[in-house]
N, C-alpha and C positions, 0 to 999 in steps of 0.2 A: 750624251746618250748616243749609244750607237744602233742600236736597234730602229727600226723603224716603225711608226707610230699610224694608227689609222683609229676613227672615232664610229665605224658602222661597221657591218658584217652582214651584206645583202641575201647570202643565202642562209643566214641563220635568223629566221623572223623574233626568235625565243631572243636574243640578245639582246634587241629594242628594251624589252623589261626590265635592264638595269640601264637608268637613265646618267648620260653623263660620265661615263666610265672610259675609261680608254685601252685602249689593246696593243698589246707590246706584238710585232713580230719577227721570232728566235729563227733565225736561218736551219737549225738546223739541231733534230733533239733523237737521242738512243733512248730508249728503254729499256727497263733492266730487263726485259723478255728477249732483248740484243735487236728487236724490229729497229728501225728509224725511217722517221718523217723529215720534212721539210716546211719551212715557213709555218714556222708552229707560231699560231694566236692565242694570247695569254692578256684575257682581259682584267684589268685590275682600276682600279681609284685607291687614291690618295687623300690623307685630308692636313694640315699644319704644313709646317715645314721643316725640314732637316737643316738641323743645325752642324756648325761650323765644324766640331767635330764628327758629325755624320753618326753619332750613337743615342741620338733621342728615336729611334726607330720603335713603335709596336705593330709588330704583326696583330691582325684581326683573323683568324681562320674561320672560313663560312662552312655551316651546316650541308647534309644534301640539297636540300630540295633551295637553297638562299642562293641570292648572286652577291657580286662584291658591295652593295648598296648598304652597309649598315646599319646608315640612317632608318633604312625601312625594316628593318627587323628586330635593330636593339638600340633605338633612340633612345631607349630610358637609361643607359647607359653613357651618354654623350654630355659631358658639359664640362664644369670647370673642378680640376683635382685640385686639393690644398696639401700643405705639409703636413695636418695635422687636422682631424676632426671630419665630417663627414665630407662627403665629395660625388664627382665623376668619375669613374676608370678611365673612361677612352676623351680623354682634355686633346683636345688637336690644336688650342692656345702654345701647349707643351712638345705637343710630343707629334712626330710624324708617321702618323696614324695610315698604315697600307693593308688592303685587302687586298688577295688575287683569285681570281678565278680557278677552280680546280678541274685539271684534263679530265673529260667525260660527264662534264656541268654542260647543260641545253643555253649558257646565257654568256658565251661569248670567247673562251679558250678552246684548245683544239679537244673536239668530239667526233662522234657518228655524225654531226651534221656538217662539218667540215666537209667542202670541197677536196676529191682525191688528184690532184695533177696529174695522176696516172692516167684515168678515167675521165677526167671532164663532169665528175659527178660526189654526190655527197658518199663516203665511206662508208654510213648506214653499218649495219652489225661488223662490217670489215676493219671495222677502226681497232688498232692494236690495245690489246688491256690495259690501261693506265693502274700502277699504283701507288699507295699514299707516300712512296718513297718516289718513286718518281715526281710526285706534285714539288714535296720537298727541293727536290732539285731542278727543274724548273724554276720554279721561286726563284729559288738562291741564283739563277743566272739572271733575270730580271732585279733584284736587289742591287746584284753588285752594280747594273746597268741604271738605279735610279743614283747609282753612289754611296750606298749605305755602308758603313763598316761595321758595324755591329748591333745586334737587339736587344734593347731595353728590357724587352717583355713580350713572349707569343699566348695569345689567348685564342682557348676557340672551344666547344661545346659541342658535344655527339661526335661524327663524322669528324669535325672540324677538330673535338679533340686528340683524335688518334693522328695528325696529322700535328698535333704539338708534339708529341711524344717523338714523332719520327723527327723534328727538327731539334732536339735535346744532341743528337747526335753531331749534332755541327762544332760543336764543346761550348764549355761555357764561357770561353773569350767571346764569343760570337754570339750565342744566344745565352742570357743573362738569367730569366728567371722563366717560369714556366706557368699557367693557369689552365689545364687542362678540366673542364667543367662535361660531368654524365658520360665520360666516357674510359677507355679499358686502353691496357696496354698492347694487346694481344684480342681480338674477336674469339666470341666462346661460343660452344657449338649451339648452345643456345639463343643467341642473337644472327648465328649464321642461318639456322632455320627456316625463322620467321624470313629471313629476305628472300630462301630459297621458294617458300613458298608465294610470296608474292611474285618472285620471276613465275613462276608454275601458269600462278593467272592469267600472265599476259601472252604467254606459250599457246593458252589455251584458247586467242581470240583471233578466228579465223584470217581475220584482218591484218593481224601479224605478218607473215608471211616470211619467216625466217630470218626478219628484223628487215627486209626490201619493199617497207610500204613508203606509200606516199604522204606526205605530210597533211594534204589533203582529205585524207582517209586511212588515218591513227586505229589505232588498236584501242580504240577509249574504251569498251569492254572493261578488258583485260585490266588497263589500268588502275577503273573505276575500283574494280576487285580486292588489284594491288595496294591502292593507298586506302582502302578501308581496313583493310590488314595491318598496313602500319600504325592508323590511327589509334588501333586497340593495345598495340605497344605504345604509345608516347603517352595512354592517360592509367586509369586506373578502376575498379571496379567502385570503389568507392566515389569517387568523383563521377564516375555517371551514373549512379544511382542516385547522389544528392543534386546533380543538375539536371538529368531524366525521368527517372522512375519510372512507371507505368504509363505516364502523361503521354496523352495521344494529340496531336497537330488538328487545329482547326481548318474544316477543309471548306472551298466554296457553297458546298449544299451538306450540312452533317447529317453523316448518318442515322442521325435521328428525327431529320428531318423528308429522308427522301421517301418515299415511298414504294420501298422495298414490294409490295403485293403487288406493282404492277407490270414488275421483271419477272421475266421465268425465272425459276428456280436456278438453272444450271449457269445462268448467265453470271446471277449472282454469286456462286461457288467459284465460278469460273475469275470473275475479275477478284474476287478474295483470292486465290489459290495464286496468281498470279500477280497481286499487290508489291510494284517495285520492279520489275519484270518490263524494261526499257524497250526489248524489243520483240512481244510479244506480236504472235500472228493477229492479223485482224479478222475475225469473225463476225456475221453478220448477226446483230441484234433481234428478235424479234417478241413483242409481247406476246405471242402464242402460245401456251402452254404446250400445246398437243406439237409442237416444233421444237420443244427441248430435249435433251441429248439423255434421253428414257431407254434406249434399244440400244444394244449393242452392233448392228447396221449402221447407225447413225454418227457412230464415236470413230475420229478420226483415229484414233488408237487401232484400233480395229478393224478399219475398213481400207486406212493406208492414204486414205486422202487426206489435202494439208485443210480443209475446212469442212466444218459438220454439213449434214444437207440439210441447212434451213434455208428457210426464203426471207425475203420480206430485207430494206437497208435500216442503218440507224437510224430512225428516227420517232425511238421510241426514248422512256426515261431510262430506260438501258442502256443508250448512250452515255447518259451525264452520270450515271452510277459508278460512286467512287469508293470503295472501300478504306477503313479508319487506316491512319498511319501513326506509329509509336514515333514520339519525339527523336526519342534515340536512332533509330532508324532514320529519319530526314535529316537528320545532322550529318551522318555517315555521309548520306549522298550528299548533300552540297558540299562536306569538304572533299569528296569527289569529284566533284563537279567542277569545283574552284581551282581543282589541282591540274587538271587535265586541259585548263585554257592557258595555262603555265608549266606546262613541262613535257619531254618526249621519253618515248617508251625504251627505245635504245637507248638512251643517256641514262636511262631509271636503272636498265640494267647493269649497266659499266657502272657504275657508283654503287650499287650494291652486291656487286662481285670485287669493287675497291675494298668495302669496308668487312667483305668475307674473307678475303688476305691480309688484310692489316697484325703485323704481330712484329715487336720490335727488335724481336730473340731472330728473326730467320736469319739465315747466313750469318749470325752474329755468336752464335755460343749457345751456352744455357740457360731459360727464359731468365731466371730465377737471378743470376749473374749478370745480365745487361741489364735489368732494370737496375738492380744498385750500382750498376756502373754509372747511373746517369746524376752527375754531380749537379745540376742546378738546382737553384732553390724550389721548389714545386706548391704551389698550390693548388690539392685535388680538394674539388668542387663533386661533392655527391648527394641526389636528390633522396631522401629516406625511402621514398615511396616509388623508386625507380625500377619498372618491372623487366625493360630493354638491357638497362646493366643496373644490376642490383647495387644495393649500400655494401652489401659484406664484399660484393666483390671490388669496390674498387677502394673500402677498407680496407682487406687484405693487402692490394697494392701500395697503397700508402706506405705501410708498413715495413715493405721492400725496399721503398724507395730511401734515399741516404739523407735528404737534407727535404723533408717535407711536413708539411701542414694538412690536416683532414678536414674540411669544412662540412655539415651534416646540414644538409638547408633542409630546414619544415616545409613539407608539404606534402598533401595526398593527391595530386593533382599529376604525380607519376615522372615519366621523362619530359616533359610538358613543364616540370616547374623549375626547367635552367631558363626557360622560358616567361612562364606566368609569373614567376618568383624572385624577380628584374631587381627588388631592393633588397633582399638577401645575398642575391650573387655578385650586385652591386658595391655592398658595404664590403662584402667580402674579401672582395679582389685590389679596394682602396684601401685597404688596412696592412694585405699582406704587401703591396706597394710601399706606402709608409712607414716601412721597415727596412728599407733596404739603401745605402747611399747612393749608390748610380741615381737608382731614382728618386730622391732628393736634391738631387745637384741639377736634375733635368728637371722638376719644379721650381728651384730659385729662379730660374733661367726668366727673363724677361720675357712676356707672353707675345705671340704673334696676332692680329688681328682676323677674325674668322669670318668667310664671307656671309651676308645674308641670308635664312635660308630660305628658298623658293616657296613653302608652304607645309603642306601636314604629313607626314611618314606613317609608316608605320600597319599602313593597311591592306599590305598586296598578301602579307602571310597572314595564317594560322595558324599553324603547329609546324616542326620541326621535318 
C-alpha cells in the first residue's frame, strides 16, 4: 500500500459514527470541474480477504445519508452464500467485501468539513462539487492501492445505485456484473425537484449563513424541513395511512383530560395554531380572561411589538397546555430529529446536487446509446411502489440495457422497500449470482475465517 493510512479525523466529529473504518490518504485528486485538492481522505472498510488472484472483490456502494458501516444498515444481507439454494449476498467467508466513502459524505472522505490548507480551516460551502463520476474514480485509485484487479460484483441502492451505473464504464474486464437496486441511469427532473426543494429549506434557515456556520450552531431548522421532505419521497401514501391514520400521540396530560376552561381562550388558539412550532416566541400566560388578545391594541400583529400586553408569568395550567399531536406528524420529527445528530447541512447539499448531475449519457453520446453500450450482466432491482424513481421508469431502462434482468420486488412501502424488503432484495441478488461462473469459482474457493462480531447493528438508521 502506498497511500497512507490514519484511523481518526479530529476535525470531522460526524466520522466517529462510522466505527472502525479507516481512511486512505490520496496525495493528490482533479475533478472533472478541472479544481484540485490535495491529501484527499477516502474513508472506507473492508470485510474477507482478497484472494490470490485479486478478483473476489465486491464493491458495497452506500446510500446518502449511510457511511461505509454495512453491518449497520444491511446486516440482513451479511452471511454465508452457497452455490446453490438460498443464501447471503455479501458472504465476506468468500468474497472481499469493500465499501468507500463517498466525497461530500459528513463521515469521513474529503467534504465541506475537511480542513482547507489554504486556510487553516474547514472548506464549508467552498469545498469543490464532487460527482458520482468523480467518487468512481477515486475509488478506482484506492482499489488499485488495496491490490484489487478486478470486480466480481458492484451493488448499491438509491444514491449508491447511480454510482454502479458510472462504474459499468470501467468495462467488463474490470467490473463483472452490476446490481443497481431503486435507482436511474440518468436523474429526472422529477427527483431533481424534490432535492431542489429540500436545499430551499435549509437556504431559508437563518442560521445557514451561506453555508459559513458553526458546527456548534447548525442550520437544524432548515434541515429539520429538509429531511421531512425526503422522508415523504422514500414511503408512500398507503404505507402511512396503514401505519398512521388519523391516530393521534399520547401526551403527558391528554387533552381530554386538561382543563381547557381554565386557559384563556386565545392562549389555547394560540398553542393549537402553533402545535410543532420549535421556536416559537414565548408569551406570557395568564388565566385572566379580560388579558386575552380581544383588541386589536393588544395583538402584536398590530401593534408591532414581539409580545401581547399581558401581565401575570407561567404559572398557570396554561403553561402545561399541550395541544393533540397526529401520529404521522411525531414521526416526521423524530426522523428529523434523529437525522440531524448524524449529518451536516453542507454535505446534505453536495450529495443532493451529486445526485441532481448524475446522468451516464454526459460527455458520452446519446443517453439512449450508452446505456446499451454498457455490456455487463445487470441486475435492475425496482421497488413497484417507488414514488422517488418509479417502476416504469427504471422498467424502461432495463429494457435499454443489453444483457439484463428486471426484478419487481412487492412492496407498498415505496423507496423504503430496497430497505424494509431485505429478503426480496436478498434472494434476488443471490440468484442472479448463482448464475454466473466467475462467481461460482469464487464460492468453491475455501472460506476464510470471519472475526467475531462486537454486538447488534443495525440501529443508527431509519430510512434511506
Amino acid at each position: 500500500m502506498l497511500f497512507e493510512r490514519r484511523t481518526t479525523q479530529p476535525e470531522n466529529p460526524f466520522s466517529r459514527l462510522a466505527p472502525e473504518q479507516t481512511i486512505a490518504i490520496i496525495p493528490k485528486f482533479t475533478f472533472e470541474s478541472g479544481f484540485t485538492i490535495r491529501d484527499v481522505p477516502v474513508a472506507y472498510k473492508t470485510w474477507g480477504v482478497l484472494n490470490k488472484t485479486a478478483d473476489n472483490c465486491m464493491i458495497i456502494c452506500h446510500p446518502l445519508s449511510r457511511s461505509v458501516d454495512v453491518e449497520d444498515w444491511w446486516d440482513n444481507l451479511m452471511g454465508t452464500c452457497e452455490l446453490e439454494g438460498k443464501g447471503k449476498a455479501i458472504d465476506e467467508t468468500k468474497f472481499f467485501v469493500v465499501c468507500m466513502n463517498v466525497m461530500g459524505s459528513p463521515y469521513g472522505s474529503a467534504s465541506s468539513l475537511m480542513m482547507n490548507p489554504e486556510t487553516g480551516a474547514p472548506y464549508g460551502p467552498e469545498f469543490p462539487q464532487a460527482t458520482v463520476r468523480d467518487d468512481c474514480r477515486l475509488h478506482k485509485m484506492l482499489l488499485d492501492d488495496l491490490g484489487v484487479k478486478s470486480v466480481a460484483i458492484c451493488i448499491g441502492g438509491s444514491m449508491a445505485g447511480m454510482q454502479v451505473y458510472e462504474w459499468a464504464f470501467y468495462g467488463q474486464d474490470y467490473i463483472k456484473l452490476l446490481v443497481p437496486i431503486s435507482a436511474p441511469a440518468k436523474s429526472s427532473a422529477w427527483s431533481m425537484s424534490w432535492t431542489e426543494s429540500q436545499r430551499q429549506s435549509i437556504f431559508t434557515d437563518p442560521k445557514y449563513k451561506d453555508g459559513y456556520y458553526s458546527l456548534d450552531s447548525p442550520p437544524l431548522q432548515g434541515m429539520i424541513a429538509a429531511r421531512m421532505t425526503a422522508m415523504l419521497t422514500y414511503r408512500t401514501r398507503v404505507s402511512y395511512e396503514r401505519r398512521f391514520g388519523r391516530a393521534v400521540m399520547d401526551t403527558p396530560t391528554p387533552s381530554s383530560q386538561q382543563d381547557i376552561s381554565a386557559i384563556p381562550p386565545a392562549v389555547v388558539h394560540r398553542h393549537a395554531h402553533n402545535e410543532g412550532h420549535r421556536h416559537i416566541k414565548k408569551y406570557p400566560d395568564t388565566a385572566s380572561a379580560s388579558t386575552c388578545l380581544q383588541t386589536p391594541d393588544q395583538s402584536p400583529l398590530v401593534s408591532g411589538t414581539n409580545t401581547p400586553t399581558v401581565g401575570a408569568a407561567e404559572s398557570t395550567p396554561a403553561s402545561t397546555y399541550q395541544p393533540p399531536v397526529y401520529s404521522a406528524h411525531s414521526y416526521l420529527r423524530y426522523q428529523a430529529d434523529k437525522f440531524n445528530e448524524r449529518f451536516d447541512a453542507n454535505c446534505y447539499i453536495a450529495l443532493s446536487r451529486k445526485m441532481d448531475g448524475h446522468d451516464v449519457s454526459k460527455g458520452r453520446g446519446d443517453y439512449e446509446d450508452v446505456v446499451r453500450n454498457i455490456k455487463q450482466p445487470t441486475l435492475v432491482v425496482a421497488i413497484e411502489s417507488d414514488v422517488l424513481f418509479p417502476f416504469y421508469e427504471l422498467e424502461a431502462l432495463s429494457k435499454l440495457l443489453p444483457d439484463s434482468e428486471l426484478v419487481r420486488v412487492k412492496s407498498d412501502e415505496g423507496h423504503d422497500g430496497l430497505l424494509l424488503e431485505y429478503e426480496q432484495v436478498n434472494d434476488a441478488i443471490v440468484a442472479f449470482m448463482q448464475k454466473h461462473d466467475h462467481i461460482q469459482e469464487i464460492l468453491r474457493q475455501e472460506p476464510v475465517p470471519i472475526p467475531e462480531k462486537k454486538g447488534p447493528r443495525g440501529s443508527m438508521f431509519a430510512s434511506w
